[in-house]
VOGU-3710 file (C-alpha; in Angstrom, 3 decimals, decimal comma):
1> xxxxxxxxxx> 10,371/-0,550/0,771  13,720/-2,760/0,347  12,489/-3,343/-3,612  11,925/0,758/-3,755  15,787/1,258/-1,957  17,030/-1,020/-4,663  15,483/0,534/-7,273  16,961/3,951/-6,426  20,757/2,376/-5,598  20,274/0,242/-9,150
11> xxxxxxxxxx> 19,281/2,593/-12,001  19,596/-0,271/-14,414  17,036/-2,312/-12,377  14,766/0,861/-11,649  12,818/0,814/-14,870  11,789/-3,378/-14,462  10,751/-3,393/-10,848  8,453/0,273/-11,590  7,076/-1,613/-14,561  6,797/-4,620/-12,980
21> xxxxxxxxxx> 4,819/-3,226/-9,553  2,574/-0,749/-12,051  1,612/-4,109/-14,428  0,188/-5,778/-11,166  -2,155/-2,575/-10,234  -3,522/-3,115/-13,665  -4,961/-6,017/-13,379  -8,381/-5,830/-12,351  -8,632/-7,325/-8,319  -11,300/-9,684/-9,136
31> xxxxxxxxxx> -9,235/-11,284/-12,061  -6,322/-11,200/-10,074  -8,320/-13,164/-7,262  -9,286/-15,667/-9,766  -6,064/-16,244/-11,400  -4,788/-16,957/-7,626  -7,498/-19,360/-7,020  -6,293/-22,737/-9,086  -2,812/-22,017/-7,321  -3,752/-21,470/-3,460
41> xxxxxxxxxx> -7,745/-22,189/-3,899  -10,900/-20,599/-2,168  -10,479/-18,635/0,806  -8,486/-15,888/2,050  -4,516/-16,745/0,681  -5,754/-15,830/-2,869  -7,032/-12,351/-1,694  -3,785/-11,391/0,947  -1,519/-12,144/-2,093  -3,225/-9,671/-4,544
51> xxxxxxxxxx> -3,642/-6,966/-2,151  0,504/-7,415/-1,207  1,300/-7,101/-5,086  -1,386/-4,225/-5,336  0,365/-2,747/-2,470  3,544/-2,499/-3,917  3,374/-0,110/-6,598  2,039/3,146/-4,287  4,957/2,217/-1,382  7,987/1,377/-4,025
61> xxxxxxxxxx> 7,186/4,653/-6,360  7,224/6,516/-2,643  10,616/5,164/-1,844  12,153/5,620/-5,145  10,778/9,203/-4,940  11,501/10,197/-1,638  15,439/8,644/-1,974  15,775/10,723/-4,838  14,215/14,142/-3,701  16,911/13,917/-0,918
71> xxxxxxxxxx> 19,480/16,784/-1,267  22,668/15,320/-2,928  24,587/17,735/-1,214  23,871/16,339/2,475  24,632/13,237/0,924  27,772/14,252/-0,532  28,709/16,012/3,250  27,895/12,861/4,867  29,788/10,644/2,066  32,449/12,752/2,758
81> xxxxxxxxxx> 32,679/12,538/6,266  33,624/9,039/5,877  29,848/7,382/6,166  29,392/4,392/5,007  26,347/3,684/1,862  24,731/1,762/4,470  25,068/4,401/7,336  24,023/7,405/5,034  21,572/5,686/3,956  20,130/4,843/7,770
91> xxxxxxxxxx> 20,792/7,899/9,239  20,582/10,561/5,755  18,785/9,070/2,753  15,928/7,446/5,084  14,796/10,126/7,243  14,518/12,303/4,636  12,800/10,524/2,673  10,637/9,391/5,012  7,620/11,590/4,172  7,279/10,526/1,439
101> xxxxxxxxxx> 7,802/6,613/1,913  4,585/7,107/4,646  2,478/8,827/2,183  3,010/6,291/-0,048  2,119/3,221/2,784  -0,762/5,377/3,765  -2,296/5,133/-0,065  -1,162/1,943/-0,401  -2,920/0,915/2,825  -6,041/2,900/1,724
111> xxxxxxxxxx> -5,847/1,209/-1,857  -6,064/-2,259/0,329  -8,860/-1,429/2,935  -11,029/-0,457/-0,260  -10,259/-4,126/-2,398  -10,991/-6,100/0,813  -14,815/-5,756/-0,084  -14,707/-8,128/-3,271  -12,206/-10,632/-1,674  -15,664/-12,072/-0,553
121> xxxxxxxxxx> -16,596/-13,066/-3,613  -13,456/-15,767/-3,536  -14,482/-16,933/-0,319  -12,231/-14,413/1,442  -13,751/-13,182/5,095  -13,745/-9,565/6,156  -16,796/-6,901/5,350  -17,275/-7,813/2,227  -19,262/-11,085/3,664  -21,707/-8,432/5,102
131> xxxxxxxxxx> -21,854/-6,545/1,603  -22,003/-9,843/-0,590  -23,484/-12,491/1,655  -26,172/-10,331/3,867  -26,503/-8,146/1,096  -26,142/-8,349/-2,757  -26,963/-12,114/-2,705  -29,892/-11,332/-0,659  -32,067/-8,925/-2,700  -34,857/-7,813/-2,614
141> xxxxxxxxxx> -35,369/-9,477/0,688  -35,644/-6,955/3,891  -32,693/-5,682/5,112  -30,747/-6,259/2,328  -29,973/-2,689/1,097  -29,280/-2,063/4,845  -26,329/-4,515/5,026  -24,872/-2,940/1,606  -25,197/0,083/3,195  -24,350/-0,901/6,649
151> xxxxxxxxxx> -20,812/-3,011/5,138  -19,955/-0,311/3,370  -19,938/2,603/5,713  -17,906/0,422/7,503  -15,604/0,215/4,929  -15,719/4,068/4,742  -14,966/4,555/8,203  -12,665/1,909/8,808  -10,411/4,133/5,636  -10,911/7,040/7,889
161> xxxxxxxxxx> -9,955/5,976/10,813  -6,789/4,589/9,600  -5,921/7,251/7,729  -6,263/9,693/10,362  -3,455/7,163/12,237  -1,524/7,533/9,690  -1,621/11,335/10,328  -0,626/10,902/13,890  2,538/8,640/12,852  3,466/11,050/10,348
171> xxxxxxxxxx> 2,759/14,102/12,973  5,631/11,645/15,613  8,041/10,663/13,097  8,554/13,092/10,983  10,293/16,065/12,324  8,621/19,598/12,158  11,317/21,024/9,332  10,655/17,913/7,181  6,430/18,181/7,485  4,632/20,415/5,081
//
């Protein structure tokens, strides 16, 4: 969030840190794990450092988005006032744009819970073991298909079930003028 509130209070920088957080999505998250492996090796660093670049791009957009959709003329009244940048943006800027911001966490945390699976193919842990280990590495033995299957409903409702907590924080924090 701090690189999206810099981007918005920076136009000069805005352009180099969207371009920079959009170039990381496009690498493909297998590559990406790979690249990461002769610097941190096998295991799970390789994977949490992807998905935290991958993660960027959905929450800074957000920010940069929601700061700006905030009415200029509340920020005007509260700049003149006598708020400070800092407080206006705290107590203005923020929880207006707040709806926004969470959407953008919420597909950003979505975006994550769906790359987890292939981490296990760099020797990351996490469902993806059950997919690739108990499953894809194991066919056509018996009960293959069923851990596929099995890991990835998982998966599936794992997304769901954090998405529909993001609903609930969105339903507490956001007040009832703000929500759609």
């Amino acid at each position: 969030m701090l690189l999206g509130i810099l981007a918005h209070r920076y136009q000069t920088f805005r352009t180099s840190i969207l371009n920079l957080t959009s170039w990381f999505l496009t690498i493909p998250s297998l590559a990406f794990f790979a690249l990461l492996i002769p610097i941190v090796g096998i295991g799970d660093t390789a994977p949490i450092i992807a998905m935290t670049f991958y993660a960027l791009l959905p929450i800074v957009r957000n920010t940069v988005a929601g700061l700006t959709s905030v009415d200029q003329a509340i920020v005007e009244a509260a700049k003149g006032m006598g708020m400070s940048a800092r407080s206006r943006l705290i107590k203005i800027e923020l929880p207006n744009a707040w709806p926004v911001i969470l959407a953008g966490v919420r597909v950003a945390t979505l975006l994550i819970i769906g790359i987890t699976a292939i981490a296990a193919l760099v020797g990351g842990g996490g469902l993806g073991q059950e997919i690739y280990s108990r499953g894809i590495n194991r066919i056509p033995s018996p009960g293959s298909v069923e851990a596929i299957l099995g890991g990835t409903g998982i998966i599936v409702l794992l997304a769901v079930i954090v998405d529909t907590i993001y609903l609930g924080i969105g339903r507490l924090t956001i007040p009832r003028g703000l929500r759609d």
